[in-house]
Residue frames as a rotation matrix with the C-alpha (Angstrom) as fourth column:
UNK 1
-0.569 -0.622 -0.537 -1.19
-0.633 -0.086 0.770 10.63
-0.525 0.778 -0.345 34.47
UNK 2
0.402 0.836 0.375 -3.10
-0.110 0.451 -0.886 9.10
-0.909 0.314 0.273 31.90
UNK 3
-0.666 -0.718 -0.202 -2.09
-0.393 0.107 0.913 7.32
-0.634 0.687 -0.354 28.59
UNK 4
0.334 0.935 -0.122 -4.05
-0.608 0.115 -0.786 6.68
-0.720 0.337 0.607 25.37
UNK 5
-0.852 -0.280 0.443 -3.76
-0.019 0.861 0.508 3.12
-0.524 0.424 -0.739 24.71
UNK 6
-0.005 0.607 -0.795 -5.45
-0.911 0.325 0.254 1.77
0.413 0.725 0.551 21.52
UNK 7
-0.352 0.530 0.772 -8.00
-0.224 0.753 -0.619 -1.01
-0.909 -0.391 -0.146 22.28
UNK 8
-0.936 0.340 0.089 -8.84
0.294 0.620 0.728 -3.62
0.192 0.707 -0.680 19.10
UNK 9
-0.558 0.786 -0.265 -12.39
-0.829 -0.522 0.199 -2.72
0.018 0.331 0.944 18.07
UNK 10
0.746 0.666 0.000 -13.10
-0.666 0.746 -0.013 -6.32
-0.009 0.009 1.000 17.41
UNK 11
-0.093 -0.832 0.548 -10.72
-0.517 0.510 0.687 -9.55
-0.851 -0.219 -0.478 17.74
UNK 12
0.998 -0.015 0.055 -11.07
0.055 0.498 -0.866 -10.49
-0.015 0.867 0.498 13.72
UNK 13
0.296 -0.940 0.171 -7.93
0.802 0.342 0.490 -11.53
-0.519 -0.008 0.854 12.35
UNK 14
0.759 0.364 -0.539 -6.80
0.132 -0.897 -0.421 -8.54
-0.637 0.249 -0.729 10.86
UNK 15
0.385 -0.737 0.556 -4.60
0.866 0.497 0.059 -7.48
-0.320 0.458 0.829 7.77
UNK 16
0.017 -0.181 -0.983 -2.68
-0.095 -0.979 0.178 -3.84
-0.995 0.090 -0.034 7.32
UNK 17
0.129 -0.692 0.710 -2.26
0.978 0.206 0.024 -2.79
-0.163 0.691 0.704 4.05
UNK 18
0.266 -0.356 -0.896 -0.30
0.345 -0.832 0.434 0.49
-0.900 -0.424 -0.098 3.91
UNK 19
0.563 0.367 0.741 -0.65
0.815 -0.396 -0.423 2.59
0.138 0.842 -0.522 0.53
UNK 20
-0.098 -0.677 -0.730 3.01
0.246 -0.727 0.641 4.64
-0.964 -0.116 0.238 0.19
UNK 21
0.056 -0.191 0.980 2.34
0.897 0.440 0.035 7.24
-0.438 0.878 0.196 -2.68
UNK 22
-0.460 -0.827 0.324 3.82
0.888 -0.431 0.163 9.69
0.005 0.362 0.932 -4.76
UNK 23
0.621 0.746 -0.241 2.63
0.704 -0.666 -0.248 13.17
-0.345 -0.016 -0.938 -4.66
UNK 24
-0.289 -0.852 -0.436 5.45
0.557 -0.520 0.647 14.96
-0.778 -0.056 0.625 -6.29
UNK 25
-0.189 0.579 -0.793 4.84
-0.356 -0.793 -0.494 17.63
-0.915 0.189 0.356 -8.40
UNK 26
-0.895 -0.416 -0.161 5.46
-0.394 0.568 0.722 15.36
-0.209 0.710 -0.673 -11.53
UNK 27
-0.863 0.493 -0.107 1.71
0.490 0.766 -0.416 13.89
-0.123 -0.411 -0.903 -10.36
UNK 28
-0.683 0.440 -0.583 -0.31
-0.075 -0.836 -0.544 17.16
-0.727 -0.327 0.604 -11.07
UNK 29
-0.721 0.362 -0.591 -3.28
-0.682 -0.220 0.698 17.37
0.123 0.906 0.405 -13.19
UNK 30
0.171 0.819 -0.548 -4.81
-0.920 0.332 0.209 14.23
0.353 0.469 0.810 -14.21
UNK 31
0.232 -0.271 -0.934 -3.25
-0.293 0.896 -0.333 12.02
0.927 0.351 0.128 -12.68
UNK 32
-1.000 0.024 0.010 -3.22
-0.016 -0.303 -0.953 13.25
-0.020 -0.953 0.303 -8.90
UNK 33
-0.482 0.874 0.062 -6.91
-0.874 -0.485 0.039 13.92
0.064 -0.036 0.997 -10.22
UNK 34
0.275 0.738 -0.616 -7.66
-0.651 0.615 0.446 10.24
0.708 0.279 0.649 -10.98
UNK 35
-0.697 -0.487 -0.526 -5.26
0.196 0.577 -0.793 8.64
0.690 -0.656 -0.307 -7.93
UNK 36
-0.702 0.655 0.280 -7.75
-0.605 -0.341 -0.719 10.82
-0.375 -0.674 0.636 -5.53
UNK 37
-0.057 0.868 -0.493 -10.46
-0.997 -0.020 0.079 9.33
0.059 0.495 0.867 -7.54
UNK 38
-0.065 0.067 -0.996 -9.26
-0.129 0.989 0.075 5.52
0.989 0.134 -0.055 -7.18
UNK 39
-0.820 -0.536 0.201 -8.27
-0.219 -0.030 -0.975 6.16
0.529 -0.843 -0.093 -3.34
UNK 40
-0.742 0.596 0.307 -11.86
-0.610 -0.410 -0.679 6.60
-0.279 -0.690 0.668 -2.86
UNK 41
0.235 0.197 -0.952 -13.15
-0.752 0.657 -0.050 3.90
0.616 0.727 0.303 -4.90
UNK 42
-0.633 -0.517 -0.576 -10.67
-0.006 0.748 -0.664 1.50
0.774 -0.417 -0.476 -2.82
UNK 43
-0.925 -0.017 0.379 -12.23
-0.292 -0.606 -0.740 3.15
0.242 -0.795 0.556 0.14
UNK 44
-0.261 0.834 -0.486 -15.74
-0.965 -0.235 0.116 2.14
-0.017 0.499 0.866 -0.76
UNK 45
0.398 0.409 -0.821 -15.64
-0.323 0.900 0.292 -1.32
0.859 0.149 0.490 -1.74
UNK 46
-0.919 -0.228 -0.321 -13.90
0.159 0.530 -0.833 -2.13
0.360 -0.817 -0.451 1.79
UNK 47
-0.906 0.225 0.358 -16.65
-0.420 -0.398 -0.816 -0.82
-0.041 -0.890 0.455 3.41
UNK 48
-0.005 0.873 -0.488 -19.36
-0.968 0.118 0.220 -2.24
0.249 0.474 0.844 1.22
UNK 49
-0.207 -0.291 -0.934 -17.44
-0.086 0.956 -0.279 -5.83
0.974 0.022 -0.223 1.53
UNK 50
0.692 0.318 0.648 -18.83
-0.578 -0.295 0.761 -6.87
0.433 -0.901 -0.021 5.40
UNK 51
0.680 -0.623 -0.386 -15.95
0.724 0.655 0.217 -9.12
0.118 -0.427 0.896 6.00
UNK 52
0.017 -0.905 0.425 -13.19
0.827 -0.226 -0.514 -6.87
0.561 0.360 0.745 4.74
UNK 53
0.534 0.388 0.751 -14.59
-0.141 -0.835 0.531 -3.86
0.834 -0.390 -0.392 6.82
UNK 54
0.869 0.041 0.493 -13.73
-0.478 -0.182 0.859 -5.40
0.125 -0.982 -0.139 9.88
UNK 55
0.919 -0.372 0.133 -10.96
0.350 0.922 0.163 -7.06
-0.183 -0.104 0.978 8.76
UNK 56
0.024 -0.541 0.841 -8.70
0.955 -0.235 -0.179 -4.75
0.294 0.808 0.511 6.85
UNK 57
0.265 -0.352 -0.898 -6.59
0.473 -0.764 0.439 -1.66
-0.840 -0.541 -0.036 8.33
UNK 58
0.353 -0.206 0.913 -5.46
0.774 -0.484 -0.408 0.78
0.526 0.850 -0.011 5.72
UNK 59
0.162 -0.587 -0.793 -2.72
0.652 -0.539 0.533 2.72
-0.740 -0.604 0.296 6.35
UNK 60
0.683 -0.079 0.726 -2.04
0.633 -0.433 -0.642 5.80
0.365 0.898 -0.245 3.77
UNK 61
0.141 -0.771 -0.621 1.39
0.181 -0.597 0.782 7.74
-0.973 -0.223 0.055 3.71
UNK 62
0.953 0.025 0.301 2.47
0.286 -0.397 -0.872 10.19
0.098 0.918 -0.385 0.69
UNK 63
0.100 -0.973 -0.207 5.80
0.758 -0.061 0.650 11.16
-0.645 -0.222 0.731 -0.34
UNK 64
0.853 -0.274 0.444 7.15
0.356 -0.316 -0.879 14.03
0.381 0.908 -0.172 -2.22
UNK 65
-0.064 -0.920 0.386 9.82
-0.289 -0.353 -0.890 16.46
0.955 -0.169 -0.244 -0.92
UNK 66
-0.462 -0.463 0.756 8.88
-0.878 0.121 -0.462 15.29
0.122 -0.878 -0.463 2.44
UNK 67
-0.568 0.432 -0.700 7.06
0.191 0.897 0.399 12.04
0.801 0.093 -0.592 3.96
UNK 68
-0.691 0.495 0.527 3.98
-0.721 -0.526 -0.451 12.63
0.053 -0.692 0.720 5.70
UNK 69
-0.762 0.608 -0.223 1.29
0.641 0.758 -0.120 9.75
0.096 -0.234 -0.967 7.34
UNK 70
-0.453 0.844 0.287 -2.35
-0.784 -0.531 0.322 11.33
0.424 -0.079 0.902 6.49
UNK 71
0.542 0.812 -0.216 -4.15
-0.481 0.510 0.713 7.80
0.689 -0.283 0.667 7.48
UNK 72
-0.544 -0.542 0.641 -2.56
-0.779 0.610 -0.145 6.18
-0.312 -0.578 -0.754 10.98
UNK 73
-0.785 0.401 -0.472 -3.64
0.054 0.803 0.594 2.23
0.617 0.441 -0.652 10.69
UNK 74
-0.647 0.760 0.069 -7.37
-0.680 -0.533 -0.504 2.18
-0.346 -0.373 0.861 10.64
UNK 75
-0.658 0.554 0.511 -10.38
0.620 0.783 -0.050 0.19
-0.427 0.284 -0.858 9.90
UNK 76
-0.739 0.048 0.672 -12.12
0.558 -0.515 0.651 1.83
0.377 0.856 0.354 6.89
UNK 77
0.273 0.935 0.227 -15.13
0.718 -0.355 0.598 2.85
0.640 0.000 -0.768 8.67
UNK 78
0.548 -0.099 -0.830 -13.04
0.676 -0.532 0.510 5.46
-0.492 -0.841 -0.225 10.74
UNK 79
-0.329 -0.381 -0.864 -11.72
-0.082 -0.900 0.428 7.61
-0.941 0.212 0.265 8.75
UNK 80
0.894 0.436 0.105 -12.15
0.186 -0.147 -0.972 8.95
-0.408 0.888 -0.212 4.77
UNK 81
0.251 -0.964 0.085 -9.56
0.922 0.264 0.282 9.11
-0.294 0.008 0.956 2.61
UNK 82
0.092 -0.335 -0.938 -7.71
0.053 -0.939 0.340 12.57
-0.994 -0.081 -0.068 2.17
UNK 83
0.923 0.021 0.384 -7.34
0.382 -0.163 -0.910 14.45
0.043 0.986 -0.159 -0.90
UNK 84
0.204 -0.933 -0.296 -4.12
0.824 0.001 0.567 14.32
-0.529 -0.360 0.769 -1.93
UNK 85
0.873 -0.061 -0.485 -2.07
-0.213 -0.940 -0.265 17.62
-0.440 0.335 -0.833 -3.52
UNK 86
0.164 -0.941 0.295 1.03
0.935 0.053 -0.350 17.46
0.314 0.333 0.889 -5.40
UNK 87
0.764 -0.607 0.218 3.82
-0.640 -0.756 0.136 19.61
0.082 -0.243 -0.966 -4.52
UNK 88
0.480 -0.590 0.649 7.86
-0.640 0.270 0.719 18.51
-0.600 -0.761 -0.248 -4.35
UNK 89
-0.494 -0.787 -0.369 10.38
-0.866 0.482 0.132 16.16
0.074 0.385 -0.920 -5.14
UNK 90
0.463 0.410 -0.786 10.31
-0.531 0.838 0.124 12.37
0.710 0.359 0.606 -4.69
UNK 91
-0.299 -0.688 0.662 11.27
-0.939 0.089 -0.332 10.95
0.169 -0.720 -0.673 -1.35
UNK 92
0.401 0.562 -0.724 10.68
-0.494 0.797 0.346 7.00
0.771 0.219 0.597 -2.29
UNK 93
-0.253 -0.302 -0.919 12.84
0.434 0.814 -0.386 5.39
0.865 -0.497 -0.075 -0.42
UNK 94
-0.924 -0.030 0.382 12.02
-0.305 -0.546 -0.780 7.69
0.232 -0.837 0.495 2.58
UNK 95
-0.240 0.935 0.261 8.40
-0.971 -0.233 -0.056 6.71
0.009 -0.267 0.964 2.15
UNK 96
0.559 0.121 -0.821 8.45
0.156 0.956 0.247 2.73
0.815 -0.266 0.515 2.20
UNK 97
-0.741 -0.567 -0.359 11.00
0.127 0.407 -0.904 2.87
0.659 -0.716 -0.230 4.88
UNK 98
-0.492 0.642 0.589 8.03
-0.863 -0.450 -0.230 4.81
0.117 -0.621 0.775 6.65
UNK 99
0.204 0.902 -0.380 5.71
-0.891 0.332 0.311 2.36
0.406 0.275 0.871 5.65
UNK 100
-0.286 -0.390 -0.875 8.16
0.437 0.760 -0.481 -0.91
0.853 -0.520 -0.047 6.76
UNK 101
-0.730 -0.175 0.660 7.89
-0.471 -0.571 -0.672 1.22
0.495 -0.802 0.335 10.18
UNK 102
-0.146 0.962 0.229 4.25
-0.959 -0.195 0.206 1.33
0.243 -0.189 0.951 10.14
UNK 103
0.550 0.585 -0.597 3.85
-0.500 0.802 0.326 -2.49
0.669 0.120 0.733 9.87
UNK 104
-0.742 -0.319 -0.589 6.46
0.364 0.547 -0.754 -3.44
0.562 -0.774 -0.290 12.45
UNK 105
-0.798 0.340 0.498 4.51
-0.324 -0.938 0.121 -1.12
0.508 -0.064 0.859 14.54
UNK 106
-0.036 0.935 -0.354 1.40
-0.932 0.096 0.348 -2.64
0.359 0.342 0.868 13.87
UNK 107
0.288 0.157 -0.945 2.29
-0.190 0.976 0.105 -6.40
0.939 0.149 0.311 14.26
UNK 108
-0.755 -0.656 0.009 3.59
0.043 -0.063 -0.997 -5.42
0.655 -0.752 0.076 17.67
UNK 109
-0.225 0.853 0.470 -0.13
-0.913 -0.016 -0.408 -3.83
-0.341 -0.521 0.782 19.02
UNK 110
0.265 0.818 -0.511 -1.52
-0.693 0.530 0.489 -6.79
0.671 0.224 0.707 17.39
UNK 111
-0.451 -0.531 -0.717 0.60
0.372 0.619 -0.692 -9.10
0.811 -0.579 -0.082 19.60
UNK 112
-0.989 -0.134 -0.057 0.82
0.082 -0.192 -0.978 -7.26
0.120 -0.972 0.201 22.28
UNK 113
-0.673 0.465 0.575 -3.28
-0.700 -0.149 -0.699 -7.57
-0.239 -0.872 0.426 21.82
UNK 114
-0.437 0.548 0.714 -4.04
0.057 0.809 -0.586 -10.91
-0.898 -0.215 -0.384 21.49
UNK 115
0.424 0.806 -0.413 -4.99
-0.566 -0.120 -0.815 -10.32
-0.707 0.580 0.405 17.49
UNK 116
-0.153 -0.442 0.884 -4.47
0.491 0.742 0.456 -12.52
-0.857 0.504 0.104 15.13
UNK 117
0.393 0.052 -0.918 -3.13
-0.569 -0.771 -0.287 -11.06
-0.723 0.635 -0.274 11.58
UNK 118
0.781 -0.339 0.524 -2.54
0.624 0.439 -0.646 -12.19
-0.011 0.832 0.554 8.01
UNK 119
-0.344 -0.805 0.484 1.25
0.938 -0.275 0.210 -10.94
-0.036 0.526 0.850 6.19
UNK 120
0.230 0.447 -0.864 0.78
0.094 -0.894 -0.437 -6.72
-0.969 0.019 -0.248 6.11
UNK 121
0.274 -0.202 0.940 0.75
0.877 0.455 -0.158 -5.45
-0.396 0.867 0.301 2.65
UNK 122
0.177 -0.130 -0.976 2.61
0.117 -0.981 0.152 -2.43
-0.977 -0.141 -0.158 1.53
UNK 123
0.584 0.120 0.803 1.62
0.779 -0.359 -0.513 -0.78
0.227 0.926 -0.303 -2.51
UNK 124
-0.412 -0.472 -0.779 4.24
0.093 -0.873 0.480 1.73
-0.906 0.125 0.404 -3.67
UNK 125
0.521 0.338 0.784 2.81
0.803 0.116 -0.584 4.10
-0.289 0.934 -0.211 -6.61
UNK 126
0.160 -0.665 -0.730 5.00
0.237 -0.692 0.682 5.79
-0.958 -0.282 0.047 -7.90
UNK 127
0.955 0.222 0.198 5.36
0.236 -0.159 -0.959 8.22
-0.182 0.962 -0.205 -11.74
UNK 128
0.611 -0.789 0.062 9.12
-0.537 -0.470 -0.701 8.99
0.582 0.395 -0.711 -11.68
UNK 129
0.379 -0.561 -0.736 12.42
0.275 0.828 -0.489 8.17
0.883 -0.017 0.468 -10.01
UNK 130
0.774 -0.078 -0.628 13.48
0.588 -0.278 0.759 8.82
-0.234 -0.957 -0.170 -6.15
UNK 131
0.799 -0.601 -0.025 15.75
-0.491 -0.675 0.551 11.88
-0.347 -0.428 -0.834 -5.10
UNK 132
0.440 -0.872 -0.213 19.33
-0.285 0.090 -0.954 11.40
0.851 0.481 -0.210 -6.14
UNK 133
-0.480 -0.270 0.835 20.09
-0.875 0.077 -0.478 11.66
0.065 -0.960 -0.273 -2.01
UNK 134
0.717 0.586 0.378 17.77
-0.697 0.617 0.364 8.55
-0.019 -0.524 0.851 -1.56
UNK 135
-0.733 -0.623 0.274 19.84
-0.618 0.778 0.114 5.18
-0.284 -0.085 -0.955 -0.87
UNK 136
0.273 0.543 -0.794 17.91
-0.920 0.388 -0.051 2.90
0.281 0.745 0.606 -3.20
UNK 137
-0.302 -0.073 -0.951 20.25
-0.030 0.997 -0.067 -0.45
0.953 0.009 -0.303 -2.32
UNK 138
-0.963 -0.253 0.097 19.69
-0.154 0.215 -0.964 -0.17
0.223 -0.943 -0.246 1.08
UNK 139
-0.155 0.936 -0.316 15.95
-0.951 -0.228 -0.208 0.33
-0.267 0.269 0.925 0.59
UNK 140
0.473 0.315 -0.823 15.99
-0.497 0.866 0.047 -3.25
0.727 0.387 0.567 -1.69
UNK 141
-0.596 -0.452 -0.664 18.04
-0.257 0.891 -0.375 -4.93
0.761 -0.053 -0.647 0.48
UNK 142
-0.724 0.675 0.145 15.53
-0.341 -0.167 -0.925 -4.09
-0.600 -0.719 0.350 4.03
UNK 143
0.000 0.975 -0.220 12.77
-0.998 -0.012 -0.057 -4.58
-0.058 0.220 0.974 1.43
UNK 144
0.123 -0.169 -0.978 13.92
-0.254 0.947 -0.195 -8.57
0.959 0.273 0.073 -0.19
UNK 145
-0.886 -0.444 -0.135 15.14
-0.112 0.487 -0.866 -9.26
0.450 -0.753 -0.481 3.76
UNK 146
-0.539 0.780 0.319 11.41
-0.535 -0.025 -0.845 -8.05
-0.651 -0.626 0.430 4.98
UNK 147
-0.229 0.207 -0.951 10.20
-0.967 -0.164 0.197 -10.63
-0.115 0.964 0.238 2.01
UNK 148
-0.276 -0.553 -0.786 12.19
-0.215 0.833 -0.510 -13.10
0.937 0.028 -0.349 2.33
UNK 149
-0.991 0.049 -0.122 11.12
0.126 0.085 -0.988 -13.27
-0.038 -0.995 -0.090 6.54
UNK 150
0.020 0.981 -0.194 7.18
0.564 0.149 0.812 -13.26
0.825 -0.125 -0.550 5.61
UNK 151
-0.869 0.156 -0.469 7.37
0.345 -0.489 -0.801 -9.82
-0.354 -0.858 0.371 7.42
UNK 152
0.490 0.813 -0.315 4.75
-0.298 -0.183 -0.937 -8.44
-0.820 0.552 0.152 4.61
UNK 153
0.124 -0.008 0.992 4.38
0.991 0.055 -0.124 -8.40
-0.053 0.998 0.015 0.84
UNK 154
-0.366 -0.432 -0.824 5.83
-0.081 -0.867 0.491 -5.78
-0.927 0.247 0.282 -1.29
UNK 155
-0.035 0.279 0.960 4.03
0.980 0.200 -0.023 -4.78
-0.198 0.939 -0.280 -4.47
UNK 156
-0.223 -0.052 -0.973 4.93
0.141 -0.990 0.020 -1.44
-0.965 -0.132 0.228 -6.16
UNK 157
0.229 0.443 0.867 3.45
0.973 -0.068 -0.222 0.27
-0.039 0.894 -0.446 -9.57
UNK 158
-0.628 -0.739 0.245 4.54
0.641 -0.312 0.701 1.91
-0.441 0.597 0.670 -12.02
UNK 159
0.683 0.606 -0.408 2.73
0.159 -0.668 -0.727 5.27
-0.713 0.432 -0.553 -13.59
UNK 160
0.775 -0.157 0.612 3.60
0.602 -0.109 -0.791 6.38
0.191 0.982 0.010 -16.63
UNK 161
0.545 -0.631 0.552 7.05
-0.679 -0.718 -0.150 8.03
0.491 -0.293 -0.820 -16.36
UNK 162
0.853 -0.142 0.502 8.29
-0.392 0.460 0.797 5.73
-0.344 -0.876 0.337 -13.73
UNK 163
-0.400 -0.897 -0.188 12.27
-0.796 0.442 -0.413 4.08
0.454 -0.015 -0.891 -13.26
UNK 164
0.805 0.492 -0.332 10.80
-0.415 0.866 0.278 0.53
0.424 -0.086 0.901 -13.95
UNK 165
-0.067 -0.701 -0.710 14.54
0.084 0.705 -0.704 -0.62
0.994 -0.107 0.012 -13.61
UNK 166
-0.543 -0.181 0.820 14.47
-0.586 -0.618 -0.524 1.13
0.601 -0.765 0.230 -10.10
UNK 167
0.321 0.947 -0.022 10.83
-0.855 0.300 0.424 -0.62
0.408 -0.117 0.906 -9.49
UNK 168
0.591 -0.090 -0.801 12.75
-0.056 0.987 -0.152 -3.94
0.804 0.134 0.579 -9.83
UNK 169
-0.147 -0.968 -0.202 15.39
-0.155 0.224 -0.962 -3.28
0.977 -0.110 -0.183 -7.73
UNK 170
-0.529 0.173 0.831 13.39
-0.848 -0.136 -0.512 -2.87
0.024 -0.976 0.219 -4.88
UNK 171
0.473 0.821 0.319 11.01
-0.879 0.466 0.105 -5.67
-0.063 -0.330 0.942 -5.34
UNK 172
-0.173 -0.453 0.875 11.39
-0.430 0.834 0.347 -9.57
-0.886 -0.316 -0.339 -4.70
UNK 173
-0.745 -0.138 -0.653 11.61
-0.651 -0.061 0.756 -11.15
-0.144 0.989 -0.044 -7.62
UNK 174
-0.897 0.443 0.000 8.66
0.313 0.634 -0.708 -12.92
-0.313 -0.635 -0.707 -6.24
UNK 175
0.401 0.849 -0.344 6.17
0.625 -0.528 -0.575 -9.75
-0.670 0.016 -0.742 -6.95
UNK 176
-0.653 -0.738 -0.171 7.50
0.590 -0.637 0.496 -7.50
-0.475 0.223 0.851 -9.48
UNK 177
-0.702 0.092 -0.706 6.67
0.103 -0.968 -0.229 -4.35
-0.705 -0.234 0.670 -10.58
UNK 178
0.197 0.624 0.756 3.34
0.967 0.004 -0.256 -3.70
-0.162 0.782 -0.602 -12.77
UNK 179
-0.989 -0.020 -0.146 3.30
-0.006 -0.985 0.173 -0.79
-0.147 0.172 0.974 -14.80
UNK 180
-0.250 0.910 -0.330 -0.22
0.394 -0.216 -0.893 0.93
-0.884 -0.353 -0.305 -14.70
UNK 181
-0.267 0.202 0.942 -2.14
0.944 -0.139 0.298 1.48
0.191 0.969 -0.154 -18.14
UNK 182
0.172 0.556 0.813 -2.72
0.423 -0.787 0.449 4.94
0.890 0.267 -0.371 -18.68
UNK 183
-0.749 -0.091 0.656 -4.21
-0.517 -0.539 -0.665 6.42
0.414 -0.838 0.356 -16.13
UNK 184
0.005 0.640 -0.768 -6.30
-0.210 0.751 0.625 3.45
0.978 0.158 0.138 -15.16
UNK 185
-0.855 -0.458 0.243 -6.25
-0.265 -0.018 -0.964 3.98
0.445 -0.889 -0.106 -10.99
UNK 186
-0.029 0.758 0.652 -9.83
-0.904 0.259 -0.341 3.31
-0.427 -0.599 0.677 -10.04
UNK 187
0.753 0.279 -0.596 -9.53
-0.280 0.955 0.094 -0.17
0.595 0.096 0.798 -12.05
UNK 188
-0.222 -0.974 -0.040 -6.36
-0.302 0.107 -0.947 -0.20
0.927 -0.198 -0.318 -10.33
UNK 189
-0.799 0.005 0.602 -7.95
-0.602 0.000 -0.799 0.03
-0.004 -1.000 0.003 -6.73
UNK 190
0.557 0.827 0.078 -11.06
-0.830 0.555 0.046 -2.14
-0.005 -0.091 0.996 -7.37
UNK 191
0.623 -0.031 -0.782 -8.88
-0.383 0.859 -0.339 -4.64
0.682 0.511 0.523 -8.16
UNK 192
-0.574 -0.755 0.318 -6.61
-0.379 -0.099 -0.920 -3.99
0.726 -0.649 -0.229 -5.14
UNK 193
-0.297 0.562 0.772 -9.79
-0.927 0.024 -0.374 -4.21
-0.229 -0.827 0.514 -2.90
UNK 194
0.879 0.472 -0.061 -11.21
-0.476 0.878 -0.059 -7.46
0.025 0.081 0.996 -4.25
UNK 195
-0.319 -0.695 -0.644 -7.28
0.106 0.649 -0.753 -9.00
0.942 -0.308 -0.133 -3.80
UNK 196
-0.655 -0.714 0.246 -7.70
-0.402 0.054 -0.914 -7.84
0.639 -0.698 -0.323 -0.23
UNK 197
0.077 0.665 0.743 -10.93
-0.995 0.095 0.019 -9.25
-0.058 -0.741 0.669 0.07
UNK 198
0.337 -0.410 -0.847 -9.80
-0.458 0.715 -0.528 -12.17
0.823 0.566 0.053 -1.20
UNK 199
-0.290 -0.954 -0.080 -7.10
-0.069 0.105 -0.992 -12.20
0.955 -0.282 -0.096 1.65
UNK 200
-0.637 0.395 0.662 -9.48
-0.756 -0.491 -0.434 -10.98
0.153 -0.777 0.611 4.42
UNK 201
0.289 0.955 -0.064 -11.48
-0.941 0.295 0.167 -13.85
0.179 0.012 0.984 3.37
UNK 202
0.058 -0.732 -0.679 -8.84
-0.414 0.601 -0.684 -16.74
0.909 0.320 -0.268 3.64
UNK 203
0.987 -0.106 0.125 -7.91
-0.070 0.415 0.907 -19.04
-0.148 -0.904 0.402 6.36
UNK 204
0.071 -0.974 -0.215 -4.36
-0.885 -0.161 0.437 -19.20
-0.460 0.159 -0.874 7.43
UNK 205
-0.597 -0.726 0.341 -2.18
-0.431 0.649 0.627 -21.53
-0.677 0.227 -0.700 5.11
UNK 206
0.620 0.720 0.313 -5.18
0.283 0.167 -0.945 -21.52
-0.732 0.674 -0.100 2.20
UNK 207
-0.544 -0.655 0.524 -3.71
0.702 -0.014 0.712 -20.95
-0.460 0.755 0.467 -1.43
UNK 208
0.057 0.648 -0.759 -5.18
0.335 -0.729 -0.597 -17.71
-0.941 -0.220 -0.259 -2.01
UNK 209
-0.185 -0.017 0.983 -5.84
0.966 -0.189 0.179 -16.80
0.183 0.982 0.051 -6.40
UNK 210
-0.612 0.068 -0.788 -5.56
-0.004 -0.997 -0.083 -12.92
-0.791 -0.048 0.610 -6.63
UNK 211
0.835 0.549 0.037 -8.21
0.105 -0.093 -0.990 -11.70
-0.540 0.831 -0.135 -9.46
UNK 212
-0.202 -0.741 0.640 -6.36
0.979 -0.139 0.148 -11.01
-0.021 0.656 0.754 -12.69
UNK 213
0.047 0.084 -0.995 -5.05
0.566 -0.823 -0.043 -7.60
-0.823 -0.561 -0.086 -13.23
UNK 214
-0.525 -0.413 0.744 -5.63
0.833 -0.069 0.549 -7.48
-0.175 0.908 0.381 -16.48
UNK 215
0.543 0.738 0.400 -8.27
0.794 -0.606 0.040 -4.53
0.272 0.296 -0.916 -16.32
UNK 216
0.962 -0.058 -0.267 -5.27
0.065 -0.901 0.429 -2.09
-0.265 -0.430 -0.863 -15.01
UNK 217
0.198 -0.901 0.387 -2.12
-0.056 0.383 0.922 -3.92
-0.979 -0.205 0.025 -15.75
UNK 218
0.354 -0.448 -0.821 -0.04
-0.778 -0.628 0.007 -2.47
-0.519 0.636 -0.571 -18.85
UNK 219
-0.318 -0.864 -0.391 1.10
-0.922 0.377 -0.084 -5.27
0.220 0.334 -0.917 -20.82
UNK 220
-0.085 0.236 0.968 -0.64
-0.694 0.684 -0.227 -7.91
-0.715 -0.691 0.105 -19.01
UNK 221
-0.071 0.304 -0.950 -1.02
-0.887 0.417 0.200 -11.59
0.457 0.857 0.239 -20.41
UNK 222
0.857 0.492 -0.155 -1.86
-0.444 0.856 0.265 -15.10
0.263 -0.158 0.952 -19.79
């Protein structure tokens, strides 16, 4: 009998961050066209960045009528990111719970080998409003409890279209919801990657300045 345990690649400290996003049909066109286009962008500057390479897992799950993991957690240089398709409804709350999953998951193998790991981070993008069937409070209350316990960080955006009020309800009032200019997803993800090198670069219990987000972030000011 034989069993295929995962073995750590290297014993950096390591941080997840797990990318839960929308593919519903609502997403088609240009805007599925430029999310593919940032995904791979994001994809890029980890690998270019030699800290963040080895430092930074990247989990990717999509939602629409169902919830489906295309990227298991990975270090960037093992896999490519997928081109995503629209098709479907809008299973949100079905796809962060996934994503909470993923990072218990995760902070378990790291334990259970001996890795040391920053806070996981989990991005919801999302252009409309979850499924009528979805349980939404239960969703904020699992999200503000995993928040509030420094299990990860929760940071979710808004596409044009989007139930901002919805946005809020899930998030901590810590991190709240950005809406996304336009269609502005590759500044979106450049700026996502330099936060996580940022993070990747940090010692524990440093005071870590995200860049500003004004180059993606609707509304943004000083």
């Amino acid at each position: 009998m034989s069993f295929n345990v995962e073995t750590p690649e290297n014993f950096e400290q390591k941080c997840l961050c797990v990318l839960v996003l929308d593919v519903s049909g609502s997403m088609s066109g240009e805007p599925i066209n430029q999310l593919n286009k940032g995904i791979k962008t994001f994809h890029k500057e980890i690998l270019d960045d030699s800290t963040s390479r080895n430092r930074l897992e990247v989990c990717v799950i999509e939602f629409a009528s169902d919830v489906n993991v295309l990227v298991e957690p990975s270090l960037v240089e093992n896999f490519t990111m997928p081109n995503l398709i629209t098709k479907g409804s809008t299973k949100l709350v079905d796809g962060v719970k996934e994503a909470i999953q993923k990072v218990s998951e995760r902070k378990t193998w790291y334990k259970n080998t001996s890795q040391k790991y920053y806070r996981p981070w989990i991005i919801l993008m999302t252009d409309g409003a979850p499924d009528s069937d979805q349980d939404v409070n239960g969703l904020a209350s699992e999200i503000k409890q995993g928040v509030a316990n420094k299990s990860f960080f929760f940071f979710s955006v808004g596409v044009q279209g989007a139930n901002m009020e919805v946005l809020k309800r899930i998030s901590s009032p810590d991190m709240e919801p950005a809406l996304l200019e336009g269609l502005k997803f590759s500044d979106f993800f450049k700026w996502l990657s330099a936060s996580m090198t940022t993070v990747t670069s940090s010692k524990d219990g440093d005071m870590v300045n995200m860049p500003s987000p004004a180059s993606w972030m609707k509304g943004f000011k000083i």
